[in-house]
C-alpha positions in Angstrom: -75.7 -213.1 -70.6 -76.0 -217.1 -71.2 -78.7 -216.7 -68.2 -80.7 -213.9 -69.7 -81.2 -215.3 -73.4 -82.4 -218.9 -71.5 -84.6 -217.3 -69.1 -86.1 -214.9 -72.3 -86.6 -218.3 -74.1 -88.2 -219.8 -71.5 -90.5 -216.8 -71.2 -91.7 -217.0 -75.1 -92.2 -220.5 -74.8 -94.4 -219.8 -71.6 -96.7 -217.4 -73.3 -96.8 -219.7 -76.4 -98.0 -222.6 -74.4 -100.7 -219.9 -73.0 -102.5 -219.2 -76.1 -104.8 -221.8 -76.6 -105.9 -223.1 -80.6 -109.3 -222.9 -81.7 -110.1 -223.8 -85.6 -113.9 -222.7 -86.5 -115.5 -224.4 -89.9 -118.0 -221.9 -91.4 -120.6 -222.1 -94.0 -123.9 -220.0 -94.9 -126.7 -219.8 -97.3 -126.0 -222.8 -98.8 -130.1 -223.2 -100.1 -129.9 -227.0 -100.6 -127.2 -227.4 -102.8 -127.4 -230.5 -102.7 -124.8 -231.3 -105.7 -122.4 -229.1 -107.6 -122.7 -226.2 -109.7 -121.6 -225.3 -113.5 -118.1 -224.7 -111.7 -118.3 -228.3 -110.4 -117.9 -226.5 -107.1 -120.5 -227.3 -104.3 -122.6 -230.2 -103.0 -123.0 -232.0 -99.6 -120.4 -234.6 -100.4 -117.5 -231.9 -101.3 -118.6 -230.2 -98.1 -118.5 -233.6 -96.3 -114.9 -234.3 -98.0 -113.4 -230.9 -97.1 -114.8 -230.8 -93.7 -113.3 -234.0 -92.8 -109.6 -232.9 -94.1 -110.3 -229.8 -91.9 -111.0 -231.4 -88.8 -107.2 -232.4 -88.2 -106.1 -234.3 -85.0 -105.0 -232.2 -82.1 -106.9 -229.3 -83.0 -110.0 -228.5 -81.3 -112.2 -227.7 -84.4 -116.2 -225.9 -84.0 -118.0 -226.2 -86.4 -121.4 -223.3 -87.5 -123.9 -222.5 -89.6 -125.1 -219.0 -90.3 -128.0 -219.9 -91.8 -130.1 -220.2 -94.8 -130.2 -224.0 -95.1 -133.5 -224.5 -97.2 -135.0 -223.8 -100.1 -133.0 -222.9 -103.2 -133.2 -226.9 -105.3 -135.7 -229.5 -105.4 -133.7 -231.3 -102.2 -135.5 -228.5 -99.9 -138.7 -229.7 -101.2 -138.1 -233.5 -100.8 -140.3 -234.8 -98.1 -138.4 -236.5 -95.4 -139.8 -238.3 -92.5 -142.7 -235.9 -93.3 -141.0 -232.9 -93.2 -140.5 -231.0 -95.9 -136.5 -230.2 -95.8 -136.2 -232.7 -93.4 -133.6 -234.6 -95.7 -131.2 -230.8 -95.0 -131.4 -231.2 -91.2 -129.9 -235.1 -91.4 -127.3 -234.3 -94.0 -126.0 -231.6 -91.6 -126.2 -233.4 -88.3 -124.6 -236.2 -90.1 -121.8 -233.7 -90.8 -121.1 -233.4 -87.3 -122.3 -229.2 -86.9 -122.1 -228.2 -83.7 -125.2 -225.0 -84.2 -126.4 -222.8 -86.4 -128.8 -219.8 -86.4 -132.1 -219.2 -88.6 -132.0 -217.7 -91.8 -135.0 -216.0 -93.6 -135.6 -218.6 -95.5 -136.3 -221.0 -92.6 -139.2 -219.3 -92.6 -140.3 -219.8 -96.3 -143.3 -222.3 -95.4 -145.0 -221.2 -92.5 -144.2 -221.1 -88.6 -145.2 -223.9 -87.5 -142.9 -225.7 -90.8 -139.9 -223.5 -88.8 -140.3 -224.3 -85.4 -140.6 -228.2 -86.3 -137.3 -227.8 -88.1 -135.8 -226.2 -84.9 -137.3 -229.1 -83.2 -136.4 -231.7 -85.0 -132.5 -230.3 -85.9 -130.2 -233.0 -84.2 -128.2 -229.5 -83.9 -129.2 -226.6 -82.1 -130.5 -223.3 -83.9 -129.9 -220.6 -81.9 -131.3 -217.4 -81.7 -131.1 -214.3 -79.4 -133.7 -211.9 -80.7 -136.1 -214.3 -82.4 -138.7 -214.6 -79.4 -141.9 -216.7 -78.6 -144.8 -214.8 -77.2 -143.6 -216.2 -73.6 -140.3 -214.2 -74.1 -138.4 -217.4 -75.0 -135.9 -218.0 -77.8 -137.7 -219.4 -80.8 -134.7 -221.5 -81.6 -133.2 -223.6 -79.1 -131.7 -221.3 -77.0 -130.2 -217.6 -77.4 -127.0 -219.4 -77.2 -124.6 -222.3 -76.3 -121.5 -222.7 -74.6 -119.4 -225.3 -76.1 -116.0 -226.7 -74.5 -113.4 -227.0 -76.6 -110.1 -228.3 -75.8 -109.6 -226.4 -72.8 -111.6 -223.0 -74.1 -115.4 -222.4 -73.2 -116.3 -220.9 -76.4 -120.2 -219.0 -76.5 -122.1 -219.0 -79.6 -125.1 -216.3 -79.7 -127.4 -216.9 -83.1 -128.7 -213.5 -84.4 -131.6 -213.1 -87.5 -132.3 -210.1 -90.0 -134.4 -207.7 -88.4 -136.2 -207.2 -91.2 -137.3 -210.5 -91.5 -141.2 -209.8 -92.0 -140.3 -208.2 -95.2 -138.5 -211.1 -96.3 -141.0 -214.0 -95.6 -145.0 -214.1 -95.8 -146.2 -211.7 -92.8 -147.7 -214.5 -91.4 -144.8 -216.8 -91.0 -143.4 -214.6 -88.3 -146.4 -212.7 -86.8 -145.9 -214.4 -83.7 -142.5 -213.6 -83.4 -141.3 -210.4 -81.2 -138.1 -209.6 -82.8 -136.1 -207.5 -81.2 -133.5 -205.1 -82.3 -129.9 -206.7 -82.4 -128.4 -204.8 -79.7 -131.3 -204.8 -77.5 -130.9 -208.9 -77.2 -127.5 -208.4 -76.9 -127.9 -206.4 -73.6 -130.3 -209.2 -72.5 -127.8 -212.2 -72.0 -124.4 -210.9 -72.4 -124.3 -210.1 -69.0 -124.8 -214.0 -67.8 -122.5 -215.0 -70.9 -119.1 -212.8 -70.4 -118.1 -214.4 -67.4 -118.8 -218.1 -68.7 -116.4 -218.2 -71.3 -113.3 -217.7 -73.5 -114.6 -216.7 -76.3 -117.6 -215.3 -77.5 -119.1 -216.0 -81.0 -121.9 -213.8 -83.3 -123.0 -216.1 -85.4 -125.5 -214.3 -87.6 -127.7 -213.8 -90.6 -127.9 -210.3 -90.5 -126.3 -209.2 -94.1 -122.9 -208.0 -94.0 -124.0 -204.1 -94.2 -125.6 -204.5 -90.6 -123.2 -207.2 -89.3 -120.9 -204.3 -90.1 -123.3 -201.3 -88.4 -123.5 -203.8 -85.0 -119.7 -204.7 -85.2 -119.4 -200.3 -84.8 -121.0 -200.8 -81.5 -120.1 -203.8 -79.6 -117.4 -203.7 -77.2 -114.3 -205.9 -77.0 -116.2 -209.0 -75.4 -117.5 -209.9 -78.8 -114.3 -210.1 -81.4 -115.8 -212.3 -84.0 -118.2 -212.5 -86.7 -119.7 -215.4 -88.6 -122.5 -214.1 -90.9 -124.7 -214.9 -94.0 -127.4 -213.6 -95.8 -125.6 -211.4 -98.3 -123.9 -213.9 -100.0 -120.7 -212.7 -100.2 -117.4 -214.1 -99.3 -114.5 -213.0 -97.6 -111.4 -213.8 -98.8 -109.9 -211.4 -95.8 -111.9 -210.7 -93.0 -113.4 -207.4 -92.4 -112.5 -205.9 -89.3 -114.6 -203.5 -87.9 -114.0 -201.6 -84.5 -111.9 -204.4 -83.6 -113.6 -207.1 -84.5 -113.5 -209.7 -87.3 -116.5 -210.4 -89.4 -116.5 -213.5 -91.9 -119.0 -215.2 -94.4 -118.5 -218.0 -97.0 -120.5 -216.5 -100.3 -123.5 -218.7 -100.8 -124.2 -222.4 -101.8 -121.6 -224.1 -100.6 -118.9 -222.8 -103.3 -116.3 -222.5 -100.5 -115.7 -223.9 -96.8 -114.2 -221.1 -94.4 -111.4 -222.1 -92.0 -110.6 -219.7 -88.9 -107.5 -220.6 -86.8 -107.5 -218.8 -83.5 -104.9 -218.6 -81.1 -106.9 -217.3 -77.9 -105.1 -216.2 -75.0 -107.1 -214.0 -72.0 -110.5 -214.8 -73.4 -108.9 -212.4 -76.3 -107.7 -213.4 -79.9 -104.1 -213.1 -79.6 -103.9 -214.5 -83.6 -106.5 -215.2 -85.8 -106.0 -216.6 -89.7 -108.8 -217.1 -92.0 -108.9 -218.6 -95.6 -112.0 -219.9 -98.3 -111.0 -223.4 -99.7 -112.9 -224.2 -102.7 -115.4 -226.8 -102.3 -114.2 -229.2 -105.3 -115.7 -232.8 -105.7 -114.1 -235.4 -103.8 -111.3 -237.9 -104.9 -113.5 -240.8 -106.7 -112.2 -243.0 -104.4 -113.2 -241.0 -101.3 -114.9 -243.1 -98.9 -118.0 -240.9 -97.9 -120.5 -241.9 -95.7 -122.7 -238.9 -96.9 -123.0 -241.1 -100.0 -125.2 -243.9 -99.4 -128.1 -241.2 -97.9 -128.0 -239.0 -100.6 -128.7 -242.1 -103.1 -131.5 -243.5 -100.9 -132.7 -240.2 -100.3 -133.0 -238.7 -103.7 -133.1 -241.6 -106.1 -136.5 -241.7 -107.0 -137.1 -238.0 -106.7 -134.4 -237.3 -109.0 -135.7 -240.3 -111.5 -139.2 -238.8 -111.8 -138.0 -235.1 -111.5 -135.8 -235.9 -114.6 -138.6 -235.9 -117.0 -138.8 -233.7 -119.5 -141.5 -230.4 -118.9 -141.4 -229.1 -121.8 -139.4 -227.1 -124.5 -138.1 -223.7 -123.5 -138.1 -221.6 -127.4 -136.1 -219.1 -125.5 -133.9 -218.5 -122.5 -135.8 -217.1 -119.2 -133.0 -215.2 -117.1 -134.2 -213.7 -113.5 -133.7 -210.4 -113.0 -134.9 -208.9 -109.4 -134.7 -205.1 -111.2 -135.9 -205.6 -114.7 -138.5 -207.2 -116.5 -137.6 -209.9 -118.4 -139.0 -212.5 -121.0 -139.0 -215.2 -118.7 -140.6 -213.3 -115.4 -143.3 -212.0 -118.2 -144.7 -215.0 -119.7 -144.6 -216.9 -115.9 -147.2 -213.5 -115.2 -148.9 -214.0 -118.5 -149.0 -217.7 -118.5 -150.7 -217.5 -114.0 -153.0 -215.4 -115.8 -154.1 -218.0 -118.3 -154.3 -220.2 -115.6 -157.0 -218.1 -113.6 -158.8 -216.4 -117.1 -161.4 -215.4 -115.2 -159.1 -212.5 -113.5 -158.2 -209.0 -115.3 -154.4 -209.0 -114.8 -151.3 -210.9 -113.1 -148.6 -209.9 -110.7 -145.8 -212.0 -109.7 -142.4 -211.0 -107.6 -139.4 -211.5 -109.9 -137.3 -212.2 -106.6 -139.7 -215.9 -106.9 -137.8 -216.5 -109.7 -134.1 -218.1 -108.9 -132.5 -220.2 -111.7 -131.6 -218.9 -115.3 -133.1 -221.6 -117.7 -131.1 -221.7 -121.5 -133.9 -222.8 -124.4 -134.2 -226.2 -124.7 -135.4 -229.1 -123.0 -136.5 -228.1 -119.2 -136.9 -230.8 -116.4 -139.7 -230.8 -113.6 -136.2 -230.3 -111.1 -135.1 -227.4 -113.3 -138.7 -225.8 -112.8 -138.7 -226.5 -109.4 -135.8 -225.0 -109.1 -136.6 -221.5 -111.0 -139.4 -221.7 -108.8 -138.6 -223.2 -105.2 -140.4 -221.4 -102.8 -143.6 -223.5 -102.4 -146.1 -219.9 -102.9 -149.8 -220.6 -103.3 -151.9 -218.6 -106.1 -154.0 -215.6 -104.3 -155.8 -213.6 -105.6 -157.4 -209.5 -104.8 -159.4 -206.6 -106.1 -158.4 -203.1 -106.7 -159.2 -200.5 -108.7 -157.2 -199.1 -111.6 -155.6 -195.8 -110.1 -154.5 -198.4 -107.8 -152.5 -200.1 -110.3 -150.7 -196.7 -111.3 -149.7 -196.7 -107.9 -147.9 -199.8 -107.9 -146.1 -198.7 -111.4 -144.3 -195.6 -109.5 -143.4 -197.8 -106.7 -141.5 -200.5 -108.3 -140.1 -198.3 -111.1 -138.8 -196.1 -107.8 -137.4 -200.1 -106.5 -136.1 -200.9 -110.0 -133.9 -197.2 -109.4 -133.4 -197.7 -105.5 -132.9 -201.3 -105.5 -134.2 -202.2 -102.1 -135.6 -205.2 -103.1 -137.0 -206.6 -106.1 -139.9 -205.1 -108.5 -142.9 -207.4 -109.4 -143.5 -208.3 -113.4 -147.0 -208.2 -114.4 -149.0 -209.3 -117.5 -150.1 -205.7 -118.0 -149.2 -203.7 -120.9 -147.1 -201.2 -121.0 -145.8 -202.4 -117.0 -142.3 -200.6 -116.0 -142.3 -198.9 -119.4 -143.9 -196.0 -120.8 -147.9 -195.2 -122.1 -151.0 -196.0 -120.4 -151.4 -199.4 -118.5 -153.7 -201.6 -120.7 -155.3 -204.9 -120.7 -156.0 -206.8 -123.9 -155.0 -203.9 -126.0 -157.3 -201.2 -123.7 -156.6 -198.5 -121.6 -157.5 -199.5 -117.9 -160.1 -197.5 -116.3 -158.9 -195.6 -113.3 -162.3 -196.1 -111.6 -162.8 -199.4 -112.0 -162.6 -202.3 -110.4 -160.1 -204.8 -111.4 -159.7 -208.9 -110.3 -156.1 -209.8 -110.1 -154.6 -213.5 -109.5 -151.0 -213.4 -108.0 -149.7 -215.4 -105.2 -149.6 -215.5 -101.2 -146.4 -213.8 -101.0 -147.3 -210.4 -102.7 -150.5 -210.5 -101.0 -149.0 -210.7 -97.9 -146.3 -208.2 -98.6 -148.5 -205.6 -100.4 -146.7 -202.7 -98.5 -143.5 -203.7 -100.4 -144.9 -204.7 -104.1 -148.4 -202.4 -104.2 -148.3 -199.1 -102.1 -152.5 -199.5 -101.6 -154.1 -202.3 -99.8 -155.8 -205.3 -101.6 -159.4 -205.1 -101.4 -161.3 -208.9 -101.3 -157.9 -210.9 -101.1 -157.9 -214.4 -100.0 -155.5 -217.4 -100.8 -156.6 -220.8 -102.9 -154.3 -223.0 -101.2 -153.3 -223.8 -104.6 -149.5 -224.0 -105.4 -148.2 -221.4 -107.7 -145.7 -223.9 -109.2 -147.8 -226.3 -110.5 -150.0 -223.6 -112.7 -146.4 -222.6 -114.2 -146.0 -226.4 -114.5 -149.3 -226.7 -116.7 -148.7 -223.6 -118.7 -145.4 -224.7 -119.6 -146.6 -228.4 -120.9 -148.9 -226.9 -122.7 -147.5 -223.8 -124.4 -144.2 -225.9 -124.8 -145.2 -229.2 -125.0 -142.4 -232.2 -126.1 -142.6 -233.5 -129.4 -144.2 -237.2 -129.7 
């Protein structure tokens, strides 16, 4: 009997020794938050802080980013060695991750502003169904193998299939996409017998990370995704496998400890720590950049704008005070134009009445659009009235605001007090984005559109100053 129990001991220390550790560090959509929140949650240097009491001796620790980096503060729009968002790609390679894939918002500026952020990364962006005309990956490569301790662990980078309704058509018209399972199929044959383990690391939205999880079979067991901004405190599992995300700007770390055993999970434990500021005595070496970095941004970003008389809260579904007078005030801008349109999604930061800083502006309006304008006539505009009231209902995306009267209420659309005429021709100023989206926002084609060049933010940034000016 004294035999049987040693020999069954021996065997569940055997199979213990087998299973191989793997800890995973995950973040996702973190859009430049570069310090902390309300919450005092968030920042590159609590990220940098939790990371490093992560990364624990012993443990063979990966660590991936699903995406959205840029644009979302003022750091996204700091120029850094030239690049705009450069300063983003240093703070992360200084943080040691090990790949990440492309987000939409990558794509914000223009193409050619992406691929140099793929190419200058000192990490890889990955990317498995974002392709170049010559069929190759538009990020580094569809995917990496990383070794690990003594796993081989695959990572395959994945982007919203949808991304030309997210970004200016333009940015990504020379991308073939393909669908998610299709670029599967394409390298998952060379990749199952490479590795251990294989990795989706995606921004996808959780609703289709969940709709691909239905389909993939068992050589794919984990998740890692972004886009929708939500975190899970457990993961989802889905047809077996185990999808995970973070929430958005940096407000939590995820930690995944993995037992793998067969090139299966044999154990898998996930949690959300809480990305609170550092000890003040922390030793960071994150520190000294960030001061060089954005010291004089910040001191000449600091100065007061203006002097908000009331609050302006964003909305993507509703109309609000704020989204109305930044249409009103694009359309004092450019008086020489009928009527303004803007996207209310454009619009990202609630701002209280008060004082409002040139980093606070930039920050309700981050994405670097340029004023455009078209023609159209004024049945047209009715058209656009039932579309986005159908989106303020449906909620696919969000509705434009517009300086029009009566816009997503009820009565006649008017202009200066007057009925529009259906039959004429109407001059309206907006920006590049709606332009190029006009199958989302307008449901008829702009006649005579063309962009200025000119940057959207800096009309708001006159308007303001002078509807709001400080008090000398």
């Amino acid at each position: 009997m004294k035999k049987l129990y040693i020999l069954s001991l021996f065997l569940v220390v055997a199979l213990a020794l087998s299973a191989l550790p793997l800890r995973i560090l995950h973040t996702n959509d973190s859009h430049a938050a570069y310090q902390a929140g309300w919450d005092g949650k968030g920042g590159y240097l609590a990220l940098e802080y939790h990371l490093e009491a992560a990364r624990v001796e012993g443990i063979p620790t990966l660590y991936l980013d699903a995406g959205d980096m840029q644009i979302g503060s003022i750091f996204s729009s700091l120029e850094y060695k030239g690049l705009r968002g450069g300063a983003i790609l240093e703070v992360f390679e200084r943080l040691s991750l090990d790949a990440a894939t492309l987000g939409n918002h990558e794509f914000d500026i223009s193409y050619a502003h992406a691929k140099t952020l793929v190419e200058r990364a000192g990490f890889p962006f990955l990317s498995a169904n974002l392709l170049e005309k010559d069929g190759s990956s538009f990020g580094r490569a569809p995917y990496m193998l990383f070794k690990k301790g003594g796993l081989k662990v695959g990572v395959i980078g994945l982007t919203i299939e949808s991304l030309p309704l997210r970004v200016k058509s333009e940015n990504v018209q020379d991308l073939n996409i393909l669908p998610y399972t299709e670029a599967l199929n394409r390298i998952l044959p060379e990749l199952k017998g490479k590795c251990d383990l294989i990795i989706l690391l995606t921004h996808n939205g959780l609703d289709e990370d969940i709709e691909l999880a239905k389909v993939l079979d068992d050589s794919i067991p984990l998740i890692i995704g972004g886009h929708s901004h939500i975190a899970t405190h457990e993961p989802q599992v889905v047809n077996g496998k185990y999808i995970l995300s973070t929430g958005s700007h940096l407000q939590n770390l995820g930690i995944i400890d993995l037992d793998i055993e067969g090139g299966k999970i044999k154990e898998l434990n996930s949690r959300l720590v809480p990305l609170t500021a550092p000890p003040t005595d922390y030793p960071s070496k994150l520190q000294g950049f960030m001061q060089e970095t954005i010291g004089e941004m910040e001191r000449a970003l600091a100065k007061p704008a203006g002097i908000l008389p009331f609050a302006f809260e964003v909305n993507k579904y509703q109309e609000t005070a704020g989204s109305r007078w930044v249409a009103e005030a694009l359309l004092k801008e450019y008086p020489q134009q009928d009527l303004a349109f803007i996207n209310n999604g454009g619009l990202r930061k609630n701002l209280p009445a008060g004082e409002l800083s040139l980093r606070t502006l930039h920050e309700y309006i981050p994405f670097g659009n340029t004023v455009a304008f078209f023609q159209c006539k004024g049945s047209d505009l009715y058209k656009a009235l039932e579309l986005n009231r159908q989106l303020a209902i449906e909620k696919p995306y969000d509705i434009m605001s517009s300086s029009l009267g009566n816009w997503m209420g009820t009565g006649d659309l008017q202009i200066a007090g007057k009925k529009i005429d259906k039959d004429r021709l109407y001059k309206v100023v907006t920006h590049d984005y709606i332009l190029s989206q006009w199958e989302k926002y307008l449901d008829f084609e702009p006649q005579a559109g063309y962009d200025s060049g000119e940057l959207f933010l800096d009309a708001i940034i006159r308007q303001v100053q002078r509807e709001f000016p400080i008090e000398r």
